[in-house]
N, C-alpha and C positions, 0 to 999 in steps of 0.2 A: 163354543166348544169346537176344537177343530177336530174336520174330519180325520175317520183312524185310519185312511189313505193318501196318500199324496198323488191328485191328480192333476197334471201338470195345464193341463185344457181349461179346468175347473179354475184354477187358478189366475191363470193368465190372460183366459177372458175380459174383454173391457175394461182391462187398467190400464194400456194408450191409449185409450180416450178421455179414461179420467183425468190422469195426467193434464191433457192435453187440455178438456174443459176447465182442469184448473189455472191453468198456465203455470204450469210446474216447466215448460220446454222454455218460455222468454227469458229474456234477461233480465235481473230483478233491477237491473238503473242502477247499485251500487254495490261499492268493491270494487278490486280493480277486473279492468278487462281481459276475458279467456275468449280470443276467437280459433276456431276451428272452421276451414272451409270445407265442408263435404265435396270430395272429386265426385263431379255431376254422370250418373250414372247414364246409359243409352234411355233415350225412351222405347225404343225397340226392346230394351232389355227385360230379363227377368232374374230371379235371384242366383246366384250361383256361391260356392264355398269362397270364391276369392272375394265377392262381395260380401256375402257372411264374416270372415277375415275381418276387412277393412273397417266394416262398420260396426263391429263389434270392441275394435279399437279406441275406434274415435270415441261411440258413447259411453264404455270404461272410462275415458279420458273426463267428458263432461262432464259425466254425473258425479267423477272425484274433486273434478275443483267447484264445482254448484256446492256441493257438503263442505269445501272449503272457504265458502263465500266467494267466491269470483264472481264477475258478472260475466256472465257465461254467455258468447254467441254461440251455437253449431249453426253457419248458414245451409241449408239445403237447396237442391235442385237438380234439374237434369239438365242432357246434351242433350242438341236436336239427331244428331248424328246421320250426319248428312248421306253416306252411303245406305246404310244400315234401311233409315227408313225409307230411302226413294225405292230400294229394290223390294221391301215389303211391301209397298203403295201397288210396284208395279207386278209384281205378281199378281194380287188381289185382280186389278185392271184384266191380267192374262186370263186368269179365271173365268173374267166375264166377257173375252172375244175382245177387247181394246185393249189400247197403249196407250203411253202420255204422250207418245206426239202423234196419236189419233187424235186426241181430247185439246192438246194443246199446251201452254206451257200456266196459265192461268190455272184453267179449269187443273190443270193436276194439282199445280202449288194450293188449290180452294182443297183439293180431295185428303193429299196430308195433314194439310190442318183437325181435317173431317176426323180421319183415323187417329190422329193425335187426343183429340176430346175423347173419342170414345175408344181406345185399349191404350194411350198410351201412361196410366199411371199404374201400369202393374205391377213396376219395381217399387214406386212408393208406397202401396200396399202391404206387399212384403215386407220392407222394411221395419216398417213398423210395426207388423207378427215379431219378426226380432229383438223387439224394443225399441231400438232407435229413436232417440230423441231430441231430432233438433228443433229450432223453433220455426217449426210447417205454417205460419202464418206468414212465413218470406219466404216463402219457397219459390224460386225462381226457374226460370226457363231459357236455355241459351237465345233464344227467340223470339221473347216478351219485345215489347216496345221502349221500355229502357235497356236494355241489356244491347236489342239491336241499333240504338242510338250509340251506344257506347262503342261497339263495334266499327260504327261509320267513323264517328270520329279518329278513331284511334288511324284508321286506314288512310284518312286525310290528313290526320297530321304526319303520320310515319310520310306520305309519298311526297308532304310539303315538303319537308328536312332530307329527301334525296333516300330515305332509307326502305322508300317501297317502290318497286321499278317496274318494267316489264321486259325481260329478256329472251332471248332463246337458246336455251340449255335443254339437258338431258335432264328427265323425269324418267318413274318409273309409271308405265302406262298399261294401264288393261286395257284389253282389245275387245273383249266384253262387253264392259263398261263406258268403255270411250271417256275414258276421264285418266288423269294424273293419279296417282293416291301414292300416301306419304310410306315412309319405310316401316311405320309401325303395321300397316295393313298390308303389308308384302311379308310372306313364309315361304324361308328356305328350307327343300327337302331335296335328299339325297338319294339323285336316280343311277341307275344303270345307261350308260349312252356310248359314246364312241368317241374315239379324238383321232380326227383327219390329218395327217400331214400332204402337203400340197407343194411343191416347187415351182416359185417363182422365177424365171425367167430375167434375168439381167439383161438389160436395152441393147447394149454391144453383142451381144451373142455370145461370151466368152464362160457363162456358166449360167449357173442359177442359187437361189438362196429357199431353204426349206421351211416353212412356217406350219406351226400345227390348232385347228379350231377343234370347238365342238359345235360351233355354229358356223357352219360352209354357206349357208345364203348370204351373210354378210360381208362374203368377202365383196361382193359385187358391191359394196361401198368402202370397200380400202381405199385410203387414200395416202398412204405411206408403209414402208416396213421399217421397224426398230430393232436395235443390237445394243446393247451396255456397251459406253464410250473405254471402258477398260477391257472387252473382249476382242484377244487377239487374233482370234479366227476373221475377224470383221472388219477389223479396222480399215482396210485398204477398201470397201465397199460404203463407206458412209461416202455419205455426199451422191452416188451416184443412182440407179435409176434402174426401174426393173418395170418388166410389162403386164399387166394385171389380165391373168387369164381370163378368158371370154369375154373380157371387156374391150382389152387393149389399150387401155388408161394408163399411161408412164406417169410410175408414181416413185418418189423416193425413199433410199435409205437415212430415216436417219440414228444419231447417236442418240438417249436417253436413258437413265438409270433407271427407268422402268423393266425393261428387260432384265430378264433375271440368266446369267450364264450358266447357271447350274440346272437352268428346267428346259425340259426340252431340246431341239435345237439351240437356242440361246436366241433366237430371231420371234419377232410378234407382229401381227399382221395389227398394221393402225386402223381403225374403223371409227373414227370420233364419234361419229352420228349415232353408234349401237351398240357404245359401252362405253362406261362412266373411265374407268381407267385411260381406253384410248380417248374420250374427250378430253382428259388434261394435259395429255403427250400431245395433242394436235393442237390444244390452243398455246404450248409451250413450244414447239416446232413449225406453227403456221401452216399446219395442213388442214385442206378443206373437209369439212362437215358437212357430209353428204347423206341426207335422208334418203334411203331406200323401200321406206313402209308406208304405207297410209293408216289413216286411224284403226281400223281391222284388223293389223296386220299382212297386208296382203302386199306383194311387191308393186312400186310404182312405176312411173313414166321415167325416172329414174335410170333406170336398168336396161338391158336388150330388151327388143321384143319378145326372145323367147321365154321371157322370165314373169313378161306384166300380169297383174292380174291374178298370179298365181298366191296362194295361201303363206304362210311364210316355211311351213311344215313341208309343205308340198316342194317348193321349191329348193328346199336343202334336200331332199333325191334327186331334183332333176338336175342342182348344181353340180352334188356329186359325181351323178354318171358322166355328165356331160365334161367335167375335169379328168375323168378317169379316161372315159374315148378320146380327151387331147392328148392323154400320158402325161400331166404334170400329179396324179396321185401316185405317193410314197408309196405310203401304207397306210392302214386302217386299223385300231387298236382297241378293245373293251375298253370303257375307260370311267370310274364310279365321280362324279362330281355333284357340288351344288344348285339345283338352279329355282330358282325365286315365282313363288306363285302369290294371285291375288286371294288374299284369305277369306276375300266374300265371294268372287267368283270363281277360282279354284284351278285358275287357267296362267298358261306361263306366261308373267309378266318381262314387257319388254322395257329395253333404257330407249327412249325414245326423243329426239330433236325437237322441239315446239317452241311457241312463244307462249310464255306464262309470267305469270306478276310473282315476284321475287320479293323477299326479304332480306335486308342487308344484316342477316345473323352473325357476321362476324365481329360487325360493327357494334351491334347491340350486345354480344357476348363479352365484351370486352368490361364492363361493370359490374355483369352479372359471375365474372369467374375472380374479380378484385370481392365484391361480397362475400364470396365464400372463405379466402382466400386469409382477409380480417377478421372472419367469425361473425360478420353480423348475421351469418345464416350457417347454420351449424347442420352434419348430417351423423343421425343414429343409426348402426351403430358410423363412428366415425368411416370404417373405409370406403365405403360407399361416396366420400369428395372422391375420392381418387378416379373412382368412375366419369364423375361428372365433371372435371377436369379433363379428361381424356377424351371426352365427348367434344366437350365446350371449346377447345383449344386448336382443334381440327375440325369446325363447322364450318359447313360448307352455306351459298345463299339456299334459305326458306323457300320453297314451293310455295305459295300459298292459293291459287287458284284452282280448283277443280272444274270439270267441265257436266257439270249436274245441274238440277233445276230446284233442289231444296235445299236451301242455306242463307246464306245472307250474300243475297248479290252486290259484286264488285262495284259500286259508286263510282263507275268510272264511265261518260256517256263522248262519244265520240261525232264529230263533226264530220259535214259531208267531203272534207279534205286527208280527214282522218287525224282531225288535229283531236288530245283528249282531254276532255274537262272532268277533273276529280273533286267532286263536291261530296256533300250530307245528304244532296235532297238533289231530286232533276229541278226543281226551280232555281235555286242555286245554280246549276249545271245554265242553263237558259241563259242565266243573267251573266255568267262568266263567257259563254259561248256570242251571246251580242256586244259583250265589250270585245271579245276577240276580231268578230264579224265586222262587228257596226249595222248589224241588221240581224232578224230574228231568222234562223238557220234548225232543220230538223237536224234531230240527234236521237242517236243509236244506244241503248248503254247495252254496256258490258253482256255477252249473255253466260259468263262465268261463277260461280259462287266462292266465298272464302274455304279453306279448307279448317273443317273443325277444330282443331287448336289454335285458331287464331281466337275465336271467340273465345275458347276456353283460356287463353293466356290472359286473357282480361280479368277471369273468373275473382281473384281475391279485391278488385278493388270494381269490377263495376257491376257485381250483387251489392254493393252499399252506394249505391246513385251515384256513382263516376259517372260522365262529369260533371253531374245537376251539381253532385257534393251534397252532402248531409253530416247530422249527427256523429252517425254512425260509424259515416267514411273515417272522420278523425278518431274517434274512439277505438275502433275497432282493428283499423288499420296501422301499422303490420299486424298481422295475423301470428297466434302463438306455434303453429303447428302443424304441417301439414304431415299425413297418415298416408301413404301409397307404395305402391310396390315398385321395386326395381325397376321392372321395363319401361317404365315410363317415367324415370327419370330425365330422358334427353326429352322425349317429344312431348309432356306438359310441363314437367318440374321446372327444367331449362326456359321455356318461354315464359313461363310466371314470372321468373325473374328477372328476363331480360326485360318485359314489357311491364313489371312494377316497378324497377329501376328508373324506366327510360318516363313512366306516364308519373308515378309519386314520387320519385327520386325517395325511396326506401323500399328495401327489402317486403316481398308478399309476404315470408312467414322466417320467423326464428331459428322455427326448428323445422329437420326435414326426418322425420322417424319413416324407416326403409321397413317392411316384412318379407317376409320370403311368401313362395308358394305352398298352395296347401296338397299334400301330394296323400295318396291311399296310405294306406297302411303297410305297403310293403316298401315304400318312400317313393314310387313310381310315378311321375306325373297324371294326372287325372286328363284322359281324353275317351271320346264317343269311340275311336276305334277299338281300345283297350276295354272299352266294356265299363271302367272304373271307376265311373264319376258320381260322386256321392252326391243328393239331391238336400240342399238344406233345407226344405220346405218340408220333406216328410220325414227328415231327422227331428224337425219343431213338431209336426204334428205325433210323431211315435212317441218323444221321451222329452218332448219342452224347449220352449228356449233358453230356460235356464242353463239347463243342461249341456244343449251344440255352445255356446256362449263361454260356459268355465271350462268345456272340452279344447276348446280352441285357445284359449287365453294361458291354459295348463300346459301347451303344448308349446307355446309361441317363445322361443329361445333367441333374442339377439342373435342375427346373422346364421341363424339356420331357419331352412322350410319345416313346415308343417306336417307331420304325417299323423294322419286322421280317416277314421272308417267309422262304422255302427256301432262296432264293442267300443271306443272308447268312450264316446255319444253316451253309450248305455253305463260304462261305467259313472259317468257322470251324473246321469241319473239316480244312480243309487245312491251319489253322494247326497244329492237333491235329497231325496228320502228319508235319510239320513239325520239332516237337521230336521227334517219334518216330524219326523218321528222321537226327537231328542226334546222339541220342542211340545209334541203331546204329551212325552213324559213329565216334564217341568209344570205343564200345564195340570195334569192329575195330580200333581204333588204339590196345588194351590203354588205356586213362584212366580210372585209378583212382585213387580219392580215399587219398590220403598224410595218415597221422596228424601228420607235423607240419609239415603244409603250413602257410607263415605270407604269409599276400597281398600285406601292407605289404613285404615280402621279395623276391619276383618281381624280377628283375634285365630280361631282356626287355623292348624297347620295348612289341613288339605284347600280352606278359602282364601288363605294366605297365596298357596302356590297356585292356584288357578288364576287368580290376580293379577299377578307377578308375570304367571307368564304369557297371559292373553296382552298386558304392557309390552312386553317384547314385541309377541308378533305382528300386534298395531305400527311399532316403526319400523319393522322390515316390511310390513305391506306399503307401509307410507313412502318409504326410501325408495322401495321396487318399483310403484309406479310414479314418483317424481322421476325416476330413471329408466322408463319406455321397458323394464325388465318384467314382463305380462306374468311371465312362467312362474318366478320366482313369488311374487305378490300371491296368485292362484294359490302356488303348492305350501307356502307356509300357513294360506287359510284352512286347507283341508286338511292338512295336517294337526292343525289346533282343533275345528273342530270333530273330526274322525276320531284320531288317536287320542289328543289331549283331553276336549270336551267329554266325549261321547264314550268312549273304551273307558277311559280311567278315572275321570271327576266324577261322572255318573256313576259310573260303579262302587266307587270307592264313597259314594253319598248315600247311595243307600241305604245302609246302615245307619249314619246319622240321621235321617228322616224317618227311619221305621221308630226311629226312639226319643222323636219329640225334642220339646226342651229348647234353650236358649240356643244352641250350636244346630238345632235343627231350624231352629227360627232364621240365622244367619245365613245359612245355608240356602236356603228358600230367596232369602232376598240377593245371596251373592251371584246361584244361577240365574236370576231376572237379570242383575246388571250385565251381567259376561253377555246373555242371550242379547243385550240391545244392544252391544256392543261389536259383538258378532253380525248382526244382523247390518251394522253402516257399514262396517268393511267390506261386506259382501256385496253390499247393494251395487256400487257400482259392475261387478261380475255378474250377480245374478238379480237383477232391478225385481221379479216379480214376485217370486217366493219372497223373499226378503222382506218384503212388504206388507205381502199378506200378512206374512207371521208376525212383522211390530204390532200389525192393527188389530189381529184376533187376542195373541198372545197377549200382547202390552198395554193392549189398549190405546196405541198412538193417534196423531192425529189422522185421521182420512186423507192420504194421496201425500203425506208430509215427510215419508221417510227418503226420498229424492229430492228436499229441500233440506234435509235434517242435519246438524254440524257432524263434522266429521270430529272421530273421537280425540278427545286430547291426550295428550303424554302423560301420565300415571306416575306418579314417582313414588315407589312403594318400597318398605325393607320389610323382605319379606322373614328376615328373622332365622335363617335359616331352615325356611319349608321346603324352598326349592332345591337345595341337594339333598335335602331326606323324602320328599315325592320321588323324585328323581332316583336315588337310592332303591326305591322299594319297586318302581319300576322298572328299571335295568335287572332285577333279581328275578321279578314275576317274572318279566320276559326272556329272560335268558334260562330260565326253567322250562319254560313252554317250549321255547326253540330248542333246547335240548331233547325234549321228551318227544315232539315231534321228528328232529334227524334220528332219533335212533329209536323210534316207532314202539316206543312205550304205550300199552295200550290206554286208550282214554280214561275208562274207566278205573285204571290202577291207580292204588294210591300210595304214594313214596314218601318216606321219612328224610327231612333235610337234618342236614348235620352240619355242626360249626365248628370248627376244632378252638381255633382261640377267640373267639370274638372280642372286641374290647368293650370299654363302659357304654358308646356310644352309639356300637351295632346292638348291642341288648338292649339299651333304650329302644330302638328301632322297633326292635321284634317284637318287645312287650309289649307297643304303644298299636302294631298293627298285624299280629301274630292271626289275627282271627280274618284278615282280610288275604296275608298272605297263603296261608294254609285253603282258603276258600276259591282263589285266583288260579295258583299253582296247581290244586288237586293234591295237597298235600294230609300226609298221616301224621302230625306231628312236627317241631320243629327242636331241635338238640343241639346241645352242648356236646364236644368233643367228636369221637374218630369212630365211624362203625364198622363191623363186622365185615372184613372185605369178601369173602366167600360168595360167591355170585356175581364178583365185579361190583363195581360202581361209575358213576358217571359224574364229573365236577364242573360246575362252572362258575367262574371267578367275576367277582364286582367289587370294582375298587380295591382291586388288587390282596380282597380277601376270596379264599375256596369256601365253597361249599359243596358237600359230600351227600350225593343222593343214591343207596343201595337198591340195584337191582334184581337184587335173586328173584327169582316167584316169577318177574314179569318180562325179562330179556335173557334170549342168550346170546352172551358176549362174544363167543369164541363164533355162534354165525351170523350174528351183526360185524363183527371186523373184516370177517370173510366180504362180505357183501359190500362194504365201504370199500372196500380195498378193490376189489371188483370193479366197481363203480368211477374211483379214480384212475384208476389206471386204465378207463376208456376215454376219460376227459382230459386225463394226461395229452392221449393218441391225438385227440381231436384238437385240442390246444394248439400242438405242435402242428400238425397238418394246416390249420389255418394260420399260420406263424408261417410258414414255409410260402403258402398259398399270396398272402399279402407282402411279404418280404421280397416278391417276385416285380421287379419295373414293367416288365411286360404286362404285369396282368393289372396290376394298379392300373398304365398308360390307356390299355386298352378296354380294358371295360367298365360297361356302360358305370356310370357313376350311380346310381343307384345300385348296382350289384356289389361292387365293391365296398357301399356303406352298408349295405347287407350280412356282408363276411366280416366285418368290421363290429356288426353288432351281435354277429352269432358267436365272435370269438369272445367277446365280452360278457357275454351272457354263459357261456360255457367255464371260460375263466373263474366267474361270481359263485359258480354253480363246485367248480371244485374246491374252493376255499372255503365255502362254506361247509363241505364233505370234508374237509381237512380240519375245519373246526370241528366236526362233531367225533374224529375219530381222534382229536385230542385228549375230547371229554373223558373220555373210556379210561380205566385206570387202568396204567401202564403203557399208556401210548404217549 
């Protein structure tokens, strides 16, 4: 007997493990192949809504083609994530009076490891609170001993084939951190600052030319000024030469179309060394790249002495004054700009000159943007190539080296000449290093790590034993599908491809399905400053996972974000309830599934059309998710069973079960079949209820309804039940809606009236008069035209009126009053935000969630006066 509550804890309790014990998560060896890579989560990490999102996706995704017999991989695992965990390591350390380079570089890489065993599976835990089910027997680690095999090799071969170097370019560097880190871990925020203009001094004496920074310490590494080759203010000063305040450095003008004539003076101070822009102007001009920073930040040997040593903050005041007491400062301007912090340590990230090991990405993009290009890799929804093309087309060489001590060290061991041996293994390295020598010589390696998307760019082909090769690797590879968000389309999506291209000479995954973000419920981005970030762990523990699960999936629109809080959580929950409650009813009314129940068979109008139309929603849920459309598959479930099931079969069965009999027998066996039916489509949405209810309800087998076929196509004539359900439905409802806008009291009861009905609505009525009359709150239902004195109210179906008198229980003359009132406010508001949005200014400038704001408040107000326009239709004489 199920409980007469639905408790979501109760329920959901140790059925991922059961699962799991039963090996419901492996592949079953046959079918054809569903792989799915899980994007490997931090191990630092813990759950958040954007991972609730993703993996809510993917196991939707499994658990529909598992019921469709696939042989289903979901590989699992995590990232070591190389920033993330060294500064959790090193706090820990600070806590206790040490450092890692107190302790050493061993003794720490032993100590991550340490913290790794013990806290670092706390997002795999979670995951599987959510359901999540892939097959945790391969769960992998970017850092396992295949995985970091695979890694070496990839690095030795890319540097064999010339496509992994070591250069010295501009990086974006924390000064914190003393490491490189990639643009995804760099966040632009917009400060209040200042923009200096400063006059350069022309070598001849004969004038000066004006330049304007917001970083004044860097002028002390100019090494050129620039003008657009088409600006005529200038052109008689290219080629010539100006004197670099407090330095004294004669450096040149030259021409570039980097200069923009319209900003500014139209003139830009070159600084290669300390900004990515002037680095390309200087290696296309041959001006020198002059480091002015050391790894801290602080100014070098570089610079005057008056400058050494100093901070970098510090020194853009002293440069300041120190231009202002020569008289080369203009003026000085408020001035609102961008500028780039490190997202772990929170400190302004600088473009810094170093030598680092490089990836030839433009080189390996070049396969990777023809794949897309042909379609062997498609992106959901489609405009999202267009991104990745615009990314992909203008990449620039890969970073790939950070200066950390947990990751997968550089395999690159250097000789006492400095000559480098790039091997697998330091023995290798040795025996490469004595053919070079001719005698055994000590070697240095790398003391570098790779940067985290290098290992993860491996991710779909060497979690299946790249390069041992396996099984699996052939089977499974290309991959059906990869689930991730936007931002990170260039810095993992793009390297998957480049380095599946380049390592299997085929595409990592098929398909590329894009999500948006999940933003609060007023559509605002979810951050700790804003206060608004919703915790999925105690939305699972308040209302289920069932629940955050079809809340998210209900929500999730092709190429729009997610807006999501606790009311929607919770309305989800009660849809939870819902079935639970739909299905204790069935179960008191003995409805059990009949072995040879056959549907197309059902004699019954009302079992006919329940039939009829749970076949539909089966291939809209089936079409929805073969086409990544979450929202759609969701809302036509809850719709069937809320509205269709629950409101109206249920109800309108009643009656046939209180009264026995053959049609009550069918009835009994057609809600079992619908109920299991309902119960596979759902599964993949809501895996646990779902289950419960086969195995209590139906009696299925144990742990088998995530194995269970997915339902088949029904081809049913229903005879014409479905537009006469349909029929009596749009009537009840349009009764109730009526009687509700114009606030009919509940308890009244109104006489329907039909003026001409034909042979076809009288059948109607006859056949469900005692159901319509019971639904509606009706006194009777009539033939012909009644008494209009007190008004009446009409609402038409199928293009027939029906005439419902009001006297006794409305009055008309101040209900019109009142509607009329009512519109003519939403009229006001209508137009006001019609004026409001029609405005470019205020579309342009504000923030984009305010404007989808106004956007939904006009729409909602809109809905709100048509439907007052309908109801003061109803009224007779309006």
């Amino acid at each position: 007997m199920l409980d007469k509550t639905y408790d979501p804890a109760a329920v959901e309790a140790g059925r991922d493990e059961a699962w799991e014990a039963a090996g419901r998560y492996r592949p079953r060896g046959a079918g054809t192949p569903y792989c799915i890579m899980m994007p490997p989560p931090n191990v630092t990490g813990s759950l958040h809504m954007g991972h609730a999102l993703n993996h809510t996706v993917q196991d939707t995704l499994v658990r529909f083609k598992r019921m469709q017999g696939r042989d289903v991989l979901w590989q699992p695992g995590t990232d070591h994530a190389g920033i993330a965990t060294q500064m959790v390591v090193e706090r820990e350390l600070a806590a206790e009076g040490t450092s890692r380079r107190a302790i050493g570089r061993e003794a720490f890489v032993d100590r991550v490891w340490q913290w790794k065993a013990e806290s670092g599976r706390t997002i795999v835990a979670q995951l599987r609170r959510l359901g999540a089910s892939p097959d945790w027997s391969r769960e992998r680690f970017t850092m396992d001993d295949g995985l970091s095999a695979a890694v070496r090799r990839a690095f030795v071969s890319l540097h064999s084939e010339g496509l992994i170097y070591k250069d010295e370019r501009l990086v974006n560097w924390d000064c914190q951190l003393h490491t490189a880190i990639s643009d995804l871990e760099v966040v632009s925020k917009e400060v209040d600052g200042q923009l200096w203009h400063f006059a350069y001094p022309l070598e001849d004496g004969s004038g000066s030319i004006t330049v304007a920074t917001t970083r004044p310490e860097t002028m002390l590494g100019d090494t050129g000024v620039a003008v657009h080759p088409e600006d005529e203010r200038y052109r008689d000063l290219v080629g010539r030469h100006v004197v670099l305040p407090l330095v004294g450095r004669r450096i040149p003008i030259v021409a570039d179309e980097y200069s923009d004539p319209e900003k500014g003076t139209g003139a830009v101070k070159i600084t290669p060394a300390h900004d990515f822009n002037d680095f390309e102007v200087g290696r296309r001009r041959g001006l020198e790249a002059l480091n002015i920073l050391d790894p801290d930040g602080r100014l070098n040997d570089t610079v005057p002495a008056a400058y050494r040593g100093l901070d970098r903050f510090a020194a853009r005041d002293r440069v300041v004054a120190d231009l202002d007491a020569a008289g080369v400062l203009v003026k000085t301007e408020p001035y609102r700009y961008m500028v780039p912090f490190g997202d772990r340590s929170n400190t302004v990230i600088e473009p810094y000159l170093t030598d680092q090991w490089f990836c030839d990405a433009p080189t390996l993009a070049k396969d990777a943007i023809a794949a897309v290009e042909d379609g062997r890799t498609t992106f959901v929804p489609a405009n999202w190539a267009a991104t990745y093309f615009d990314w992909m087309r203008n990449i620039q060489p890969w970073c790939i080296s950070r200066q950390l001590w947990w990751g997968h060290r550089i395999p690159a061991w250097y000789g006492p000449d400095g000559a480098v041996f790039v091997e697998e293994s330091e023995a290798d390295a040795h025996a490469a290093a004595r053919a070079h020598y001719g005698r055994e010589v000590a070697l240095e390696q790398d003391p570098d790590v790779l940067d985290t998307w290098f290992s993860s760019g491996l991710w779909p082909f060497s979690t299946l034993d790249w390069p041992a090769g396996s099984p699996e690797l052939q089977r499974y590879y290309p991959t059906d599908v990869l689930v991730t968000g936007f931002d990170i389309i260039f810095f993992w999506v793009a390297r998957m491809m480049m380095l599946g291209l380049h390592f299997m000479e085929q595409v990592p995954f098929r398909q590329v399905y894009i999500h948006g973000l999940v933003r609060d419920e007023a559509g605002q981005k979810m951050s700790k400053s804003k206060g608004n970030i919703v915790d999925p762990l105690q939305l699972v523990e308040d209302y289920g996972a069932d629940a955050l699960r079809f809340a998210i999936l209900a929500s999730l629109a092709q190429g729009r974000d997610i807006k999501l809080g606790e009311s929607r959580v919770q309305g989800y929950r009660n849809f939870v309830t819902k079935l639970w409650n739909a299905a204790r009813f069935c179960e008191l009314q003995d409805c059990r599934p009949e072995p040879a129940f056959a549907p197309e068979a059902v004699e019954t109008t009302l079992n006919r059309w329940i039939v009829a139309d749970l076949a539909a929603t089966r291939d809209v849920v089936t079409a929805a998710l073969e086409g990544y459309r979450f929202n759609e598959a969701a809302l036509a479930l809850y719709r069937f069973v809320w509205d269709r099931f629950c409101d109206w079969y249920l109800e309108l069965a009643k009656p046939v079960l209180d009264a026995g009999g053959p049609a009550a027998a069918e009835t009994r066996a057609t809600a079992a079949w619908v109920l299991g039916r309902v119960f596979r489509l759902l599964h993949p949405m809501m895996p646990f209820v779902t289950e419960a209810l086969d195995e209590q309800l139906l009696g299925a087998e144990p742990h088998g309804l995530i194995v269970a076929d997915w339902p088949a196509p029904v081809a049913v004539d229903d005879g014409g039940a479905r537009a006469e359900i349909e029929w009596l439905i749009a009537l009840v409802s349009e009764i109730r809606t009526a009687r509700s806008e114009l606030r009919v009291p509940a308890a009244a009861r109104l006489a329907l009236w039909i003026a001409e009905p034909d042979a076809a609505v009288r059948a109607r009525i006859a056949a469900w008069r005692p159901a319509i009359e019971r639904l509606a709150r009706l006194d009777g239902v009539h033939e012909g035209m009644p008494e209009s004195a007190g008004g009446t109210l009409q609402v038409v179906v199928d293009g027939l009126t029906y005439v419902l008198p009001l006297a006794g229980h409305v009055d008309v003359g101040e209900e019109r009053a009142r509607l009329d009132k009512e519109m003519a406010k939403l009229e006001a508001d209508v137009a006001r935000l019609d004026r409001k949005l029609a405005n470019p200014q205020f579309v342009a400038k504000a923030p984009e969630d305010v404007v989808e704001e106004q956007r939904e408040r006009r729409a909602e107000r809109a809905a709100t006066l048509a439907r007052l326009e309908a109801a003061a239709a109803r009224l007779e004489g309006r």
